[in-house]
C-alpha positions as CSV (number, residue, x, y, z in Angstrom):
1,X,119.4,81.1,56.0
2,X,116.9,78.5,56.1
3,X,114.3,77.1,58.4
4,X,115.0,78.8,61.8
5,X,112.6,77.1,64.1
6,X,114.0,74.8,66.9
7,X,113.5,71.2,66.0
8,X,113.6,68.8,69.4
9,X,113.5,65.8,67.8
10,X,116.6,66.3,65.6
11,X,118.8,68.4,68.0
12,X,119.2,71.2,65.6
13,X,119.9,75.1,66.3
14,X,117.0,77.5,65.4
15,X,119.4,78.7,62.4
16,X,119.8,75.1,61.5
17,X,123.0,74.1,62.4
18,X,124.1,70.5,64.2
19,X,124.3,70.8,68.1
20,X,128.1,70.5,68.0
21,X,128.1,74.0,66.2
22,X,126.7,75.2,69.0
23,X,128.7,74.3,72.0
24,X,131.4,77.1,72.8
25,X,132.8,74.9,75.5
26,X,134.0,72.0,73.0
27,X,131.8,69.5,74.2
28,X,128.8,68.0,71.3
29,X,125.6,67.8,72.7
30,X,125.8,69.9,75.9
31,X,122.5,71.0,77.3
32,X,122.8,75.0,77.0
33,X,120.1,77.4,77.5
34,X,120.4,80.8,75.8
35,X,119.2,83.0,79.3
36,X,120.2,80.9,82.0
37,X,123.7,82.7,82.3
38,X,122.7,86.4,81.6
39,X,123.7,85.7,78.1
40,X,127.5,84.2,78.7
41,X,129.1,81.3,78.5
42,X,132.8,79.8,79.7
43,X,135.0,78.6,77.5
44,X,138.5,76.3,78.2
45,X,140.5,79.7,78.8
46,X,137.8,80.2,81.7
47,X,137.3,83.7,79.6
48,X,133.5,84.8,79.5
49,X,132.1,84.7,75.6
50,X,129.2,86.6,75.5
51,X,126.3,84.8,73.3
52,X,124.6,88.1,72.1
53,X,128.3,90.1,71.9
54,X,127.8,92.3,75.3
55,X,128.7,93.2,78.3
56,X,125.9,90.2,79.6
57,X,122.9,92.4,79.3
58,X,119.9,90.8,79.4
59,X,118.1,90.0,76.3
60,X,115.1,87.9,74.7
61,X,114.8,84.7,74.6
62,X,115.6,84.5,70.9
63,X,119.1,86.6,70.4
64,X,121.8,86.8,68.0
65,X,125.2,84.9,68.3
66,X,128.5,85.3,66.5
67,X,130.9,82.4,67.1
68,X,134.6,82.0,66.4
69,X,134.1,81.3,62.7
70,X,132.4,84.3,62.6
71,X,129.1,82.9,61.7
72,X,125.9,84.4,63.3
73,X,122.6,82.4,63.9
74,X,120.1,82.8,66.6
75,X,119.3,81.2,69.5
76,X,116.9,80.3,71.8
77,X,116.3,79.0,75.4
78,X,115.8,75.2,74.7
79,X,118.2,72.5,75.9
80,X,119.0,70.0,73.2
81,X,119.6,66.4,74.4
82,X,122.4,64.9,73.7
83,X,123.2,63.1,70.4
84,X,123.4,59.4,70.0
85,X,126.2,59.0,67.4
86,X,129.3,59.8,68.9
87,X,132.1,61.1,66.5
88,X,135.6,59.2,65.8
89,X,137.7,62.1,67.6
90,X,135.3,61.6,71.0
91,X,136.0,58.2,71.1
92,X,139.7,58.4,70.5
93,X,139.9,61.0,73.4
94,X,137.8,58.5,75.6
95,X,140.2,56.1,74.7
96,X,143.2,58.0,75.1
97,X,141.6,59.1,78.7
98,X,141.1,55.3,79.8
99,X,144.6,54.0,79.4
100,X,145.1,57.7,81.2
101,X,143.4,56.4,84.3
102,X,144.8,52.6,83.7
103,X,148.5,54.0,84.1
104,X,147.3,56.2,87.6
105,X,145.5,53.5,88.8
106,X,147.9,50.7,87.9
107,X,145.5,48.4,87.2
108,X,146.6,45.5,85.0
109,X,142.9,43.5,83.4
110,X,145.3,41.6,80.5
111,X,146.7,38.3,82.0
112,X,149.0,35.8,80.3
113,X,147.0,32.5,81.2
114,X,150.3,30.1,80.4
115,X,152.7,32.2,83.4
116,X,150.5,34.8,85.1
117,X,152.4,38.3,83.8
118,X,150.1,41.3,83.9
119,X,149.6,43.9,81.7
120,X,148.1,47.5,81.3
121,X,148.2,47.2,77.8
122,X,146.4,44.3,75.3
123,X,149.6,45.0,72.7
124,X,151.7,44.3,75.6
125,X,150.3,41.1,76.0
126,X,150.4,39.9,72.6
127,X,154.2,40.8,72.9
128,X,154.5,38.9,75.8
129,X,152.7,35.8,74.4
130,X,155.5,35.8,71.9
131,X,157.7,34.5,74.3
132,X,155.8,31.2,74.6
133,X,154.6,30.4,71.5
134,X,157.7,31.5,70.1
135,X,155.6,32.9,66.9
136,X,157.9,35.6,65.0
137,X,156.0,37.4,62.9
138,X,158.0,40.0,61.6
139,X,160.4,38.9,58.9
140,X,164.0,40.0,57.3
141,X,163.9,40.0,53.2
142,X,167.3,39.6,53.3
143,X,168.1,36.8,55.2
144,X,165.8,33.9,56.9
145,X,166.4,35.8,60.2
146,X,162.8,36.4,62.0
147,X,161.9,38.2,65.5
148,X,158.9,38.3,67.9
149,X,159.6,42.1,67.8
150,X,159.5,44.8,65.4
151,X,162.6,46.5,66.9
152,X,164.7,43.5,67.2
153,X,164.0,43.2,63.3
154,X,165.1,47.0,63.1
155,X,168.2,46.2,65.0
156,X,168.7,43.0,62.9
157,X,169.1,45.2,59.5
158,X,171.6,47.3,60.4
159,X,173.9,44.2,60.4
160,X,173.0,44.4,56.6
161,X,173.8,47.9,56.3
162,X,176.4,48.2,58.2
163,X,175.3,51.7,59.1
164,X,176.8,52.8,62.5
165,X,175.7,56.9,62.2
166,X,175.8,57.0,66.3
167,X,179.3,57.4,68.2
168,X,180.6,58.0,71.6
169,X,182.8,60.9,72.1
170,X,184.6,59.6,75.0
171,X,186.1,56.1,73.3
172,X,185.2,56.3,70.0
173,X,182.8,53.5,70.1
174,X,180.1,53.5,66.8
175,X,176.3,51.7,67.2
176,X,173.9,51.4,64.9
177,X,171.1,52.1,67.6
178,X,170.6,55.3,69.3
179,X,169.4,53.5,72.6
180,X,172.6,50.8,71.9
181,X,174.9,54.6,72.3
182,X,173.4,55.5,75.6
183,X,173.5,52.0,77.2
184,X,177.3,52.2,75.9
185,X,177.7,55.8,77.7
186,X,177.0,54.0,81.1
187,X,180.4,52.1,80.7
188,X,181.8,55.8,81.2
189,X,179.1,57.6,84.0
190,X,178.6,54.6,86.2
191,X,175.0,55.4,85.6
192,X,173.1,52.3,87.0
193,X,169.5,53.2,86.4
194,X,167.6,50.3,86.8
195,X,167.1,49.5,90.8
196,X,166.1,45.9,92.0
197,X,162.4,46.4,93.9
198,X,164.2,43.4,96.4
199,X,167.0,45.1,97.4
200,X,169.7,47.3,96.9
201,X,171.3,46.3,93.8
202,X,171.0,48.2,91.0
203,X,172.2,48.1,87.2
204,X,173.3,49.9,83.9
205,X,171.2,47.8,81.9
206,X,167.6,46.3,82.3
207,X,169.2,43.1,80.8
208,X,171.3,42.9,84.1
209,X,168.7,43.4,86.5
210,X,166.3,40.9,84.3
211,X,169.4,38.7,85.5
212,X,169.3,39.6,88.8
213,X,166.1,39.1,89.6
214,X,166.0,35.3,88.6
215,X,168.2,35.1,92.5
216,X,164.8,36.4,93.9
217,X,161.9,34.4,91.7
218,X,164.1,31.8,90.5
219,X,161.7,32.1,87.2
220,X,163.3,31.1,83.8
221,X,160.5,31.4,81.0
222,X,162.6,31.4,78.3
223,X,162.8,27.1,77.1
224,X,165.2,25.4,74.6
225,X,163.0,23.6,72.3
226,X,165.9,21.0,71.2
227,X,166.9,20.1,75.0
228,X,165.3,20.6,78.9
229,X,167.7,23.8,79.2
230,X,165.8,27.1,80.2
231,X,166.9,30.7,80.9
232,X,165.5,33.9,82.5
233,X,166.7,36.1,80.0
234,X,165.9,35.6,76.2
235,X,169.3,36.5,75.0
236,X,170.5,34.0,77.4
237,X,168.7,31.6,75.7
238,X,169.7,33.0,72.2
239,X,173.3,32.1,73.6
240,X,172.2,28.5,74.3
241,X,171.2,27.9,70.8
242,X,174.2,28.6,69.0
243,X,175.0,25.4,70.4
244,X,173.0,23.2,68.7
245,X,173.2,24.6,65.5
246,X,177.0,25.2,66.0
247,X,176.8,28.6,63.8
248,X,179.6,31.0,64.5
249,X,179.1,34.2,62.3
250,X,181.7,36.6,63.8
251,X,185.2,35.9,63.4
252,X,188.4,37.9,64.7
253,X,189.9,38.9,61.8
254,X,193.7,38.7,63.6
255,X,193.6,35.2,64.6
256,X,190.9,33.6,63.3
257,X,189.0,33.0,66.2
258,X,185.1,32.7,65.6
259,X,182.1,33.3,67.6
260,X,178.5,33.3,67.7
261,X,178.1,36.3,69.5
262,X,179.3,39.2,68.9
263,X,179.7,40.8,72.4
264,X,182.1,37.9,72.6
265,X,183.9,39.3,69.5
266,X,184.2,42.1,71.3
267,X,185.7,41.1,73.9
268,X,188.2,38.7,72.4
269,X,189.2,41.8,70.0
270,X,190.7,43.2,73.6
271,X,193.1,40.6,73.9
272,X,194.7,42.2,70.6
273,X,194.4,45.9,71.3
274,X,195.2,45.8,75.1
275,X,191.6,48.0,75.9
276,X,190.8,48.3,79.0
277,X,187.7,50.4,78.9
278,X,186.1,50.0,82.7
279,X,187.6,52.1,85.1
280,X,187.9,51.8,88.8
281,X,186.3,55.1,90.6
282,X,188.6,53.9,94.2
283,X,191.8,53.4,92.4
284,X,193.7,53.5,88.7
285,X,192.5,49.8,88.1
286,X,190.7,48.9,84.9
287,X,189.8,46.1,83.0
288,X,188.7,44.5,79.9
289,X,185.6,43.0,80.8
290,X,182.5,44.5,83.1
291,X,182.7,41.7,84.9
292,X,186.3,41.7,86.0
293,X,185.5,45.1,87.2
294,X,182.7,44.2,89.3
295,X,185.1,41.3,90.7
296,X,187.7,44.1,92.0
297,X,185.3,46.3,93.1
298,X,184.9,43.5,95.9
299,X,188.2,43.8,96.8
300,X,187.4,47.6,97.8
301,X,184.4,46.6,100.1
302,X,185.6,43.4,101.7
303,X,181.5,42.1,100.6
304,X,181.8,38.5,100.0
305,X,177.5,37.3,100.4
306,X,178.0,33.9,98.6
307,X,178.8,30.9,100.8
308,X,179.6,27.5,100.0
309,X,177.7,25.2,102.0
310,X,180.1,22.3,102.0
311,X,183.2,23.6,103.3
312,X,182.0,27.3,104.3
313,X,184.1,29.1,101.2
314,X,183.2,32.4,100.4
315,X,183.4,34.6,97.4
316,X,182.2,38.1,96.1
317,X,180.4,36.6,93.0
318,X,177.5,34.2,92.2
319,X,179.8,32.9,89.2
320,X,183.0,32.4,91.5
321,X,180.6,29.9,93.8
322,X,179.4,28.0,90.7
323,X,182.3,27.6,89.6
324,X,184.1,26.3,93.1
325,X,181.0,24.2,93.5
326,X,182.3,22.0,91.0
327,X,185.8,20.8,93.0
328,X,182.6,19.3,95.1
329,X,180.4,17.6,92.3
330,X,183.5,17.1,89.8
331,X,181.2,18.5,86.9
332,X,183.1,19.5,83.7
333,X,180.3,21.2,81.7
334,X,182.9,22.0,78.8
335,X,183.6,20.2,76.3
336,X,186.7,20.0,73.5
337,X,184.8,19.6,70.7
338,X,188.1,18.1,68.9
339,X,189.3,15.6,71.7
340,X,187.4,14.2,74.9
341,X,189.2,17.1,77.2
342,X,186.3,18.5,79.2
343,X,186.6,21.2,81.9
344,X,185.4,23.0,84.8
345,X,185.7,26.5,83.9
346,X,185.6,28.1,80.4
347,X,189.1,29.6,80.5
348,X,190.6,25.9,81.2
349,X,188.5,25.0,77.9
350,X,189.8,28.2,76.2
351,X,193.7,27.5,77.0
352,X,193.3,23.9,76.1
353,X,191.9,24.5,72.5
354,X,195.0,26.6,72.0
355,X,197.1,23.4,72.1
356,X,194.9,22.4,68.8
357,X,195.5,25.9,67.0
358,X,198.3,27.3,68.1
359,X,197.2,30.5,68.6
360,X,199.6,32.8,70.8
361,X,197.4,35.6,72.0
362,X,199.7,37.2,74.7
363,X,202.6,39.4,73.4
364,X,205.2,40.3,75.3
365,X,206.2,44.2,75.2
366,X,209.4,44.6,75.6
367,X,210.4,41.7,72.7
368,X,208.6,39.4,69.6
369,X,207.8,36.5,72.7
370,X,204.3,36.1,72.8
371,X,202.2,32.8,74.6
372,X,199.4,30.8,74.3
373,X,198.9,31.4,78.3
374,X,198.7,34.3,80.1
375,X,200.8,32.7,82.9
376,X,203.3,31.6,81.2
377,X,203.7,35.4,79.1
378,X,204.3,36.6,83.2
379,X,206.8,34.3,83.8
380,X,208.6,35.1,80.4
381,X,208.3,39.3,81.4
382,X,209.7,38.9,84.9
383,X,213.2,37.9,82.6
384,X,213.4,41.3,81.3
385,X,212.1,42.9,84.8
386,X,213.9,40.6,87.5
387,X,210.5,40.5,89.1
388,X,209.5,37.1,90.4
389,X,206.2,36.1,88.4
């Protein structure tokens, strides 16, 4: 079997084998003397192995052992100092034990030097840094789209495919995304996951309570590099720079109407169909939009927190404030972009540009009327119903 004598300097077996043959309890290198345990050892189980294969009777100094491979070599009552190269799977494990104590300690060493974020994780971190250098490394070889993200570039080529394999079994709704289905199924639970550490609010999507927060920090990283506008959210940014470069990729394919985001689409697509997929839990209401939802749910707790400091109005929504500010300032952030009409709110905006198309998108139901106003299809329907509009 070869040269059986113990060799210190080497940390070899008498039957010369490495030392991390020799160590029944998985660890390389440990110290083990052959007598110091009446001839057992311990292994992960916490079951006794028995170096000379009894009961622990005592024995010489030099014994026979027969390990789990079934190999047998003898042994003797030196300890063997540890070895100094350490193998690739015992640094892994370290590794793997560090970030271990990292998350139950929550410390956070990697710091963004440009906005002070913290993170557990160096990959994070490099992420992060994404969002202010705006570097997007991975790349679509289909189009001249890029993202900071290797997901967002994932979710980017379904629009290639067109592949939707994941539906909803309530509504019927198709995604491309897995985690896009299950943010989708909230619209039917009224799961609202994601809890605001500042109060009480809480929301179905992370996106929302990213949104939320800004009313606490007021922090908005995310910078338009063509103008001074910034935004807390990135795809509230994303949003903002349509508008510069004017592109409008999805378009309604009943009227025409085009937009450059496709949650708009979406929306806009229910002014055809009539869908009204959020549901009030207090009463049969429902509604086309989230938001409208979250409007009427106000009506059902009386809440109204935001105040108007001029003249002391007050109003369930941060949006509905905003909005009313302006009768103060006299802002009219839109814009026509075919006449110089400008406007306070959006849907002023978005009735006026129907006096340039000629779009009609409200259809009466009980005839072929339809109306380029909502108001105006109510007053036509209280003809055929003797209702006052």
């Amino acid at each position: 079997m070869g040269d059986s004598s113990c060799e210190h300097s080497t940390g070899e077996l008498c039957a010369g084998y490495p030392v991390e043959e020799m160590d029944f309890t998985g660890h390389p290198g440990k110290e083990i003397d052959c007598t110091e345990h009446s001839g057992k050892e311990m292994n992960h189980s916490g079951k006794e192995i028995y170096l000379n294969g009894h009961s622990g009777n005592e024995s010489d100094s030099r014994e026979t052992q027969t390990t789990d491979m079934g190999l047998q070599q003898e042994t003797c009552d030196v300890n063997f100092p540890q070895p100094d190269n350490t193998s690739t799977s015992q640094v892994q494990e370290r590794g793997n034990v560090g970030r271990q104590v990292v998350q139950h300690t929550g410390d956070k060493p990697y710091m963004c030097g440009d906005c002070g974020y913290r993170t557990a994780n160096k990959s994070h971190l490099s992420r992060h840094t994404r969002t202010h250098t705006r570097e997007k490394p991975y790349k679509c070889d289909q189009c001249n789209y890029s993202a900071a993200k290797k997901c967002d570039l994932d979710k980017h080529l379904v629009k290639h495919t067109g592949e939707k394999p994941y539906m909803c079994g309530e509504c019927g709704h198709r995604s491309g995304q897995m985690s896009n289905l299950s943010a989708h199924m909230r619209t039917h639970t009224g799961e609202k996951p994601y809890k605001c550490d500042q109060c009480d609010y809480s929301a179905a999507w992370k996106s929302t309570l990213d949104n939320h927060l800004v009313k606490h920090t007021g922090d908005k990283p995310y910078k338009c590099d063509q103008c001074n506008y910034s935004a807390a959210v990135k795809s509230t940014l994303d949003k903002h720079l349509a508008k510069h470069t004017g592109d409008k990729p999805y378009m309604c394919g009943e009227c025409g109407y085009r937009t450059a985001q496709r949650s708009n689409l979406s929306r806009h697509m229910r002014t055809h169909t009539g869908k009204k997929p959020y549901k009030c839990d207090q009463c049969d209401y429902s509604a086309a939009e989230k938001s409208t939802l979250d409007q009427h749910l106000m009506k059902h707790t009386g809440n109204k927190p935001y105040m108007c400091g001029e003249c002391g109005y007050r109003t369930a929504n941060m949006s509905n404030l905003t909005v009313h500010m302006r009768t103060h300032t006299g802002e009219k952030p839109f814009k026509c972009d075919q006449c110089d009409y400008s406007a306070a709110r959006k849907y002023d905006l978005s009735s006026h540009i129907r006096t340039h198309t000629g779009e009609k998108p409200y259809k009466c139901d009980h005839c072929d009327y339809s109306a380029a106003h909502r108001y105006a299809l109510k007053q036509h329907v209280s003809k055929h119903t003797d209702e006052k509009p």
